[in-house]
C-alpha positions in Angstrom: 60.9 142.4 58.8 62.6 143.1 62.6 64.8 139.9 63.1 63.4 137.4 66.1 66.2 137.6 69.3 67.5 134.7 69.2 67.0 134.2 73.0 63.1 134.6 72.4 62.3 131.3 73.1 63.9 131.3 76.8 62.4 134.5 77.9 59.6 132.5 80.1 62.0 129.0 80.7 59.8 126.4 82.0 60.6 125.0 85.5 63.1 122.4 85.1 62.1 119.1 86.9 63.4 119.3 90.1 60.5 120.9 91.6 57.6 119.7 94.1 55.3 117.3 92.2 51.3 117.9 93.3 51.8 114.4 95.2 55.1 115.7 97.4 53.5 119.0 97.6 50.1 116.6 99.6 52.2 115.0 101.9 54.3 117.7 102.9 50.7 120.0 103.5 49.9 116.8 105.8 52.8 116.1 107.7 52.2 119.9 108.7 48.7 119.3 109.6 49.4 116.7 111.6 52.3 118.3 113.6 50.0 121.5 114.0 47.2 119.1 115.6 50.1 117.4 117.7 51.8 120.5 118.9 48.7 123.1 119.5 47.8 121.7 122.5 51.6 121.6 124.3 51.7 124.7 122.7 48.5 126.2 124.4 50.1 125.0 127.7 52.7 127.3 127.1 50.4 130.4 126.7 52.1 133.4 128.9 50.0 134.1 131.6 49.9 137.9 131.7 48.5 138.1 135.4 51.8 135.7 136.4 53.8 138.2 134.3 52.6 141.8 136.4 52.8 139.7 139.5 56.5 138.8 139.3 57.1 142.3 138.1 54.9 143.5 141.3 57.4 141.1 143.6 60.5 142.4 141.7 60.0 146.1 142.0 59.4 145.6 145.9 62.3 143.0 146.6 64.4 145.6 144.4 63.1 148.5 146.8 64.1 146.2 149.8 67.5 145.8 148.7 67.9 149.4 148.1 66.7 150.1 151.8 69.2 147.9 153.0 71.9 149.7 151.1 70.7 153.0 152.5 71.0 151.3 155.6 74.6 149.7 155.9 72.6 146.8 155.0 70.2 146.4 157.9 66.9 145.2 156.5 63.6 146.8 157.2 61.7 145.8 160.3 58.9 142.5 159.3 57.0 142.0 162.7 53.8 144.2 162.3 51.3 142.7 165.1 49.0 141.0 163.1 45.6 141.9 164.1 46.5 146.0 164.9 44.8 148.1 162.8 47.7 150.7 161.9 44.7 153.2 160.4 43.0 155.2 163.6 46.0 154.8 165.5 47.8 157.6 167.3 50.7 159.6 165.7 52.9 157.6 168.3 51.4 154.5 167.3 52.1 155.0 164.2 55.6 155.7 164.5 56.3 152.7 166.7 54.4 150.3 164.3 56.8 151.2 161.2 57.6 147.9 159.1 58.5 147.6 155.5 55.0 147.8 155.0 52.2 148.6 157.5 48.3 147.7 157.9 46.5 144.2 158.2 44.7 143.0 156.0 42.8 141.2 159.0 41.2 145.0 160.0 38.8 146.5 157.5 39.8 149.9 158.4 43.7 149.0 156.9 42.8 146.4 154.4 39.9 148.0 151.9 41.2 148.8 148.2 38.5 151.2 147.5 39.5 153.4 150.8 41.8 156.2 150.4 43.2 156.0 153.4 44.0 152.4 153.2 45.6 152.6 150.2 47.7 155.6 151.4 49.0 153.3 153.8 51.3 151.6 150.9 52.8 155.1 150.5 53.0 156.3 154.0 56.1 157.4 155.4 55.8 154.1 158.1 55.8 152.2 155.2 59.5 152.0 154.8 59.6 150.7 151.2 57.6 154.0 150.1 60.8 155.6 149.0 61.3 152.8 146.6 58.1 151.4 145.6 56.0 154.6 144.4 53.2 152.9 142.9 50.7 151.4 145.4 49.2 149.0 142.8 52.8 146.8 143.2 51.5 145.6 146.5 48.1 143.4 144.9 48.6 140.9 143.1 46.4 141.2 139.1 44.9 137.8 139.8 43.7 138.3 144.0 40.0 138.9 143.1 39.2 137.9 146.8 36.5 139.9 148.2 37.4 140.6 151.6 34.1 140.5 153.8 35.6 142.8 155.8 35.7 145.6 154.0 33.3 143.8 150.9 35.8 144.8 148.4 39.4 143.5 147.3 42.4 143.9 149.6 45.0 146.3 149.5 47.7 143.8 149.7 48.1 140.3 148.3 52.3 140.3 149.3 53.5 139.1 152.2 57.5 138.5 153.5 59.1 135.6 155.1 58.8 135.6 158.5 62.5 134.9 158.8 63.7 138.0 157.2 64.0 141.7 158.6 64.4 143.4 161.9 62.1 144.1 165.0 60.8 148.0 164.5 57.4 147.3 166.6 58.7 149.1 170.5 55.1 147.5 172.5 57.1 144.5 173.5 57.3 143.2 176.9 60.5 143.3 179.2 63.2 141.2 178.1 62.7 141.3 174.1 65.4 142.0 171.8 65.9 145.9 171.1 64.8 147.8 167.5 66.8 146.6 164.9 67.5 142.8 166.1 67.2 139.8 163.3 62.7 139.3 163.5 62.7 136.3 166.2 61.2 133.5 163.9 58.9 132.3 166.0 57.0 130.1 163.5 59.8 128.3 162.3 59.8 125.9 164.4 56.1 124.7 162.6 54.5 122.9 165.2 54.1 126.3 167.8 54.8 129.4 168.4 58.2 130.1 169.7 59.1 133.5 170.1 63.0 132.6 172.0 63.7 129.7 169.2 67.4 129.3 168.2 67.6 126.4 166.2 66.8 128.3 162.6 68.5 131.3 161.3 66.8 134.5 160.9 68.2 137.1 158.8 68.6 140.9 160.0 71.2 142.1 157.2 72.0 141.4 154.0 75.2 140.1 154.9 73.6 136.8 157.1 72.5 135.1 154.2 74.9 132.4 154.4 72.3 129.6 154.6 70.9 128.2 152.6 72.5 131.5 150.5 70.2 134.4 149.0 70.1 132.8 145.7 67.8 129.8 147.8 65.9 132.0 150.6 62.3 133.6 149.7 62.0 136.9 150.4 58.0 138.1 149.4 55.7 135.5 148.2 52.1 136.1 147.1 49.7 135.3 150.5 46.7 133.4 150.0 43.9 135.6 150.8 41.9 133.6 153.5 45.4 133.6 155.6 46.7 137.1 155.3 46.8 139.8 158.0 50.2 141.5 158.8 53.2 141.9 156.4 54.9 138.8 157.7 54.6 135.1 156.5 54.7 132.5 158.8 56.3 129.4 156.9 57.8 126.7 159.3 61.5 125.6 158.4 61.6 122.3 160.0 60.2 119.4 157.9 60.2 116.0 158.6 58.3 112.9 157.0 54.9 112.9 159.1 55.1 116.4 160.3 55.3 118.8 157.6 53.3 122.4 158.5 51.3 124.6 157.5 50.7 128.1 159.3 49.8 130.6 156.8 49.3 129.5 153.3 50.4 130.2 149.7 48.4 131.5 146.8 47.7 129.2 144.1 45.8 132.0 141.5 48.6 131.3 139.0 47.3 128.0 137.6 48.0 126.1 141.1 51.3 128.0 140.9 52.5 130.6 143.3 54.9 133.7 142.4 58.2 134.1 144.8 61.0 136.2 145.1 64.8 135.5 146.5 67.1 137.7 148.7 69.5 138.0 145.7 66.4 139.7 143.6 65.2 137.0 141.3 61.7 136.3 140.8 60.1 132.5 140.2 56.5 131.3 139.5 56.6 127.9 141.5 54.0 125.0 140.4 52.4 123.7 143.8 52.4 120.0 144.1 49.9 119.5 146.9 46.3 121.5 146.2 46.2 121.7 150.7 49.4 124.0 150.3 47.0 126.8 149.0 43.5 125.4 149.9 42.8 126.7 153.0 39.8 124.8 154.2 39.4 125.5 157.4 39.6 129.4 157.3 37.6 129.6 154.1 34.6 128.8 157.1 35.6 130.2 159.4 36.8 133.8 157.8 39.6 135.5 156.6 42.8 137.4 158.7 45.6 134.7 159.3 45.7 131.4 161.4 47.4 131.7 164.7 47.8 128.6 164.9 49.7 125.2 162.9 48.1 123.2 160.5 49.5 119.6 160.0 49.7 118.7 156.4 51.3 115.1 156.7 54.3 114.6 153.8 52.9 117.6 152.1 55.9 117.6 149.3 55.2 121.9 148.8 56.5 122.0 153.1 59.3 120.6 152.1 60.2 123.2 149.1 58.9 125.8 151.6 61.2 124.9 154.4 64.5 124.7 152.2 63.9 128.2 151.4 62.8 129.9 154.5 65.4 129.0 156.6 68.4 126.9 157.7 69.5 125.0 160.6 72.2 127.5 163.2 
């Protein structure tokens, strides 16, 4: 008879008593079912938003274009003054040439504004359009979540990005006697918040990449995503001055990101910004009246998203 090993018996060793008993094993399965019901919810909060996502990519890939104009350019910056209500499509081969800015059309005319037009949409890669060289794709100038239905054109707008109307150069030649020549800092004329002021000199405008010295790129917007009721031209008129009881507002934000808006800085980096105050980005007035800008102020008393806004649009000269 074949001899037993004499480690038979420990072939299958039994699990030695410092294991989970069936009661430990309960409370441990519960203490997880209870953190799970505790943190889903926070959790959920926290779901990326995938719209948010493509529009800070959209707002990165043209801030990153406009710096690379600028260093094409011994860092002049491209021209932000587009008159708001001229329709750029239609317009004579002159025209066209005089109206150049980093991006031309208003969304305020149907013949510039329509997504579903050819022509407008060629507008984001025409020559005029001085960020063409750099922003290829004519998709980067809508934001995913702008389903606005222009009644205009009845269809969505070409552009839901606008730029700070205290950034770039003059490039638009129809000016009267007397105005600064092509390539000046834009004049600012909103800042001031309460009117239009096209000789102000008490905020800083910015005409190079080199006069960001207040409040510093790192802290002044460049492109911020327009609310659709308010947006014409390329440029975005937020006021720099700020004060308790007179805090403005001309054109107005998007809040399509949860209440949030999506902003971009001079030194390229790209934010979603909560809104505090649903008035920031509830146009009510325009939403009766029509869409293609304000012309005009708006106060919004102690409104605490005018005083984010004004810290970075501009600073005091």
């Amino acid at each position: 008879m074949k001899p037993k090993h004499r480690f038979a018996a420990n072939r299958f060793p039994v699990p030695s008593g410092d294991g989970f008993t069936l009661i430990e094993l309960s409370v441990v399965t519960a203490s997880l079912a209870i953190l799970a019901v505790v943190l889903l919810p926070a959790l959920a909060g926290t779901k990326p938003n995938t719209r948010a996502f493509q529009c800070m990519n959209n707002e990165r890939q043209i801030t990153l274009g406009w710096q690379m104009y600028a260093a094409d350019n011994n860092g002049l910056l491209p021209p932000n003054d587009y008159p708001w209500l001229t329709a750029y499509r239609g317009a004579s081969a002159q025209s066209h040439y005089e109206m150049r800015n980093w991006v031309v059309g208003t969304m305020a005319n149907s013949l510039d504004a329509n997504s579903g037009s050819p022509q407008a949409v060629a507008e984001m890669t025409d020559p005029n359009t001085l960020l063409s060289p750099y922003v290829h794709d004519p998709k980067a100038y809508h934001c995913p979540a702008d389903n606005f239905i222009n009644p205009l054109t009845r269809a969505l707008n070409v552009r839901s990005y606008s730029m700070n109307s205290a950034v770039g150069t003059i490039g638009f030649t129809f000016y009267t006697s007397g105005s600064p020549p092509l390539g000046s800092p834009v004049q600012g004329g909103w800042l001031p918040g309460n009117s239009y002021n096209a000789s102000q000199t008490t905020w800083l405008t910015y005409g190079k990449m080199s006069s960001f010295t207040r409040p510093g790129p790192a802290s002044t917007f460049v492109i911020i995503d327009e609310n659709p009721f308010s947006i014409n031209d390329g440029s975005v008129a937020i006021p720099a001055a700020a004060t308790p009881g007179a805090t403005y507002l001309i054109d107005f934000t998007s809040g399509l990101h949860g209440a949030a808006g999506v902003l971009s800085f001079a030194d390229g980096h790209v934010i979603v910004h909560k809104w505090q105050d649903s008035r920031t980005y509830t146009p009510q007035g325009l939403i009766s009246g029509g869409q293609g800008g304000t012309g005009t102020h708006f106060l919004s008393p102690d409104n605490p998203d005018c005083f984010y806004l004004a810290s970075i649009a501009s600073a005091p000269r």
